[in-house]
N, C-alpha and C positions, 0 to 999 in steps of 0.2 A: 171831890171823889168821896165815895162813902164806904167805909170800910166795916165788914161785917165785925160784931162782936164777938172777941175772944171765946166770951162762954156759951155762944152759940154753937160754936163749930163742933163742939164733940155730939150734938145734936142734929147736926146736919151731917158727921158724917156717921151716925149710926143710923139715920134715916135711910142716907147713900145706899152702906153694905146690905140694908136688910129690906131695902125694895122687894114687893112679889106685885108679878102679874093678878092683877084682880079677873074673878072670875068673870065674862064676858064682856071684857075688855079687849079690845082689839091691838093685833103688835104695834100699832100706828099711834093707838090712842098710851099704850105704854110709854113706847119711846118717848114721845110729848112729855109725859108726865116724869119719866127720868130726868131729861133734858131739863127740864123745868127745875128742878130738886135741883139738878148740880150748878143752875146757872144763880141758885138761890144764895148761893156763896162761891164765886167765881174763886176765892182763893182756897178753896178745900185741900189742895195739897196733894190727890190722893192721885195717882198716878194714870194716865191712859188706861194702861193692862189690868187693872184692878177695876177702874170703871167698866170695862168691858167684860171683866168676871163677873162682879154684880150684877151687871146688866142680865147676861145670859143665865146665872141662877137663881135669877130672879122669874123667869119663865113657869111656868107649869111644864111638869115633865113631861106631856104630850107635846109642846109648842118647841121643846129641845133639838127635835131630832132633825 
């Protein structure tokens, strides 16, 4: 089993919270690309609710509503 590096993780989860939708990106090709980041350190720690915060302010304020 391969266990992510200690001093990664403060790296992966600032990449986490501070995810945005790139402009003409698609919600589909987002999500992928979230997905992707958290599965980069399966043990991030960071809770459901909080990845689905991120997730969602991660949006462009048009793609919000």
């Amino acid at each position: 089993m391969y266990l992510q590096p200690l001093n990664r993780r403060p790296t992966i989860w600032k990449d986490i919270s501070g995810i945005r939708k790139l402009m003409g990106e698609s919600l589909y090709e987002y999500w992928e690309r979230f997905k992707r980041l958290c599965a980069s350190c399966p043990h991030h720690q960071i809770s459901e609710q909080l990845l689905l915060q991120y997730f969602y302010e991660g949006l462009n304020t048009m793609d919000n509503d």
